[in-house]
C-alpha positions in Angstrom: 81.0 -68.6 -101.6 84.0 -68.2 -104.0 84.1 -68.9 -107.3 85.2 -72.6 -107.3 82.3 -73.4 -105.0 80.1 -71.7 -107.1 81.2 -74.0 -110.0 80.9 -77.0 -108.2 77.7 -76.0 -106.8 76.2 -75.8 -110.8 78.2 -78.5 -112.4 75.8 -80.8 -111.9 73.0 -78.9 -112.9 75.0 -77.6 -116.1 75.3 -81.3 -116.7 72.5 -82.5 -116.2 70.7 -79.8 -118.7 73.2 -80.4 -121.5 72.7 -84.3 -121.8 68.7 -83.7 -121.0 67.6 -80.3 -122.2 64.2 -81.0 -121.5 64.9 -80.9 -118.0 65.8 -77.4 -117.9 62.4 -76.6 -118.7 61.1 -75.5 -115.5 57.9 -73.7 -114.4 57.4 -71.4 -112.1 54.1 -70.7 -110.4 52.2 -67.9 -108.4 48.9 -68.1 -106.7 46.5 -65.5 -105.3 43.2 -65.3 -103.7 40.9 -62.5 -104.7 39.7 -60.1 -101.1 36.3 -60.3 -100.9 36.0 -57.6 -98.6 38.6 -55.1 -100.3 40.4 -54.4 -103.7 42.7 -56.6 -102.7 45.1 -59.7 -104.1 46.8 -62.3 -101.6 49.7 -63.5 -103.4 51.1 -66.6 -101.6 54.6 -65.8 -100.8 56.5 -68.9 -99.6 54.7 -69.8 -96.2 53.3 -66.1 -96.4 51.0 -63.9 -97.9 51.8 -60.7 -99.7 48.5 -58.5 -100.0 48.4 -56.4 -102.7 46.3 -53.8 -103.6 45.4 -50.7 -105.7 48.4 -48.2 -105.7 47.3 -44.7 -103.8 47.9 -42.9 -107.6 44.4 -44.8 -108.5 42.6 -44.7 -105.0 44.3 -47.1 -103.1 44.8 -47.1 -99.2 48.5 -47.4 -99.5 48.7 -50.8 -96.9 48.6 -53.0 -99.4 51.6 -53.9 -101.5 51.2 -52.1 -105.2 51.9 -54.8 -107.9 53.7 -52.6 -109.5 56.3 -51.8 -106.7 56.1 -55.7 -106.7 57.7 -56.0 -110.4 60.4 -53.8 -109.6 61.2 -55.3 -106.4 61.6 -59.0 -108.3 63.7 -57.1 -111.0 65.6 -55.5 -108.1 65.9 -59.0 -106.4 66.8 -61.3 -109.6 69.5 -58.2 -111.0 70.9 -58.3 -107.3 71.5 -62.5 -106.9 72.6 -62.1 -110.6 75.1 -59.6 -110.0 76.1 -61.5 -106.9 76.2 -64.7 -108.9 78.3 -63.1 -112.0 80.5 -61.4 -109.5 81.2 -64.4 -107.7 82.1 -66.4 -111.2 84.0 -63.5 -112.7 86.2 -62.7 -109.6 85.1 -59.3 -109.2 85.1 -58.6 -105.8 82.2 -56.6 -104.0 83.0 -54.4 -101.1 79.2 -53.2 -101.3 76.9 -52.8 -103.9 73.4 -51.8 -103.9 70.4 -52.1 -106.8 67.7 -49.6 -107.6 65.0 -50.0 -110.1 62.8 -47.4 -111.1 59.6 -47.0 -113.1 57.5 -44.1 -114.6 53.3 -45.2 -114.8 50.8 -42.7 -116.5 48.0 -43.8 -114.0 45.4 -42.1 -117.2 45.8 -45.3 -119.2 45.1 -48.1 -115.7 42.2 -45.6 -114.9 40.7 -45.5 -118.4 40.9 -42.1 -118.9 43.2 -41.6 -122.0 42.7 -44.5 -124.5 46.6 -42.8 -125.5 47.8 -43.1 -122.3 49.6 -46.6 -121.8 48.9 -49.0 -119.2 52.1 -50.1 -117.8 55.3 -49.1 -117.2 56.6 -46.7 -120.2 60.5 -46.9 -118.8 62.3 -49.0 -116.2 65.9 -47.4 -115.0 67.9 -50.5 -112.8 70.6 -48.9 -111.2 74.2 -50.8 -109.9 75.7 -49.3 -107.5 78.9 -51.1 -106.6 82.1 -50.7 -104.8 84.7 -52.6 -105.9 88.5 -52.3 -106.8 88.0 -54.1 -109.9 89.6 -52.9 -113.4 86.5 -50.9 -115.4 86.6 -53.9 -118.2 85.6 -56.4 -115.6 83.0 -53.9 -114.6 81.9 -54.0 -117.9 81.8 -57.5 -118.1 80.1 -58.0 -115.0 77.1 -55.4 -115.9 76.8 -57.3 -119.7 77.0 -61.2 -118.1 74.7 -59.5 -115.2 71.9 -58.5 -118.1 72.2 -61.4 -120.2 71.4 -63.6 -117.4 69.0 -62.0 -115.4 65.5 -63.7 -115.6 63.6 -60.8 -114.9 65.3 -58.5 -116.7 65.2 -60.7 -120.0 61.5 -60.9 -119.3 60.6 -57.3 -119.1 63.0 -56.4 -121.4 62.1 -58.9 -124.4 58.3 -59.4 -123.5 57.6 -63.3 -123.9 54.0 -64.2 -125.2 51.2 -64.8 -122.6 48.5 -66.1 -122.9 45.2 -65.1 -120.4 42.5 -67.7 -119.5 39.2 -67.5 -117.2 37.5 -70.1 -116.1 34.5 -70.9 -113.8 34.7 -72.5 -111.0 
């Protein structure tokens, strides 16, 4: 897909959310099913099911996906499609590129250990690594477009509110 195709691909959308903003206003939803033989999550994946499970740092097997890996692999996946996306709009072109994301856990604060200890990640590192002819200003373009719209990214990085329920069933 080249850039004009790209364009004409969203014009309608872009439309279409300018004259009825509300309509841009989509969810997005996840579903799991709790194991009820292991520590286990399955998280509907399209027409599959992703299992995941308690990373080996806090007594998991390691066969079952580790949530956490699981973040990092949507931000690696959204930054990726953005990139692609931004590339494709900006003219950059890609010979190659490839994304990293990395994140550092102090399993103390998941296991209850150290009340100081955070639970979560205390620093994610996404990496671009790209191979391109392109000027180092559209470079630099292309990473600040490729951060401003990246879903994931603006989520983890700016923390939106959620809220937590429970009900019985």
């Amino acid at each position: 897909m080249d850039a004009a195709q790209l364009r004409a691909t969203q014009a309608p959308f872009k439309e279409k959310y300018r004259s009825d903003p509300k309509s841009a206003l989509i969810t997005l939803k996840a579903k799991g099913s709790i194991d009820n033989e292991a520590i286990a999550c399955k998280v509907e994946i399209g027409r599959a099911l992703a299992v995941a499970g308690l990373h080996p740092g806090s007594g998991g097997s390691g066969l079952e996906l580790c949530s956490g890996d699981m973040l990092l692999e949507a931000l690696v996946a959204c930054a990726g499609v953005t990139l692609k996306s931004v590339a494709t709009a900006i003219e950059v072109p890609l010979k190659s590129g490839k994304v990293s994301a990395e994140g550092d856990l102090d399993f103390r604060g998941t296991l209850g250990i150290d009340k100081e200890a955070p639970v979560g990640f205390a620093e994610i590192r996404l990496r671009f690594d790209v191979d391109t002819d392109a000027p180092q200003e559209k470079l630099d373009l292309l990473l600040k477009l490729t951060e401003r719209y990246c879903v994931v990214y603006q989520t983890v990085k700016n923390g939106p509110k959620v809220s937590v329920t429970m009900h019985r069933v």
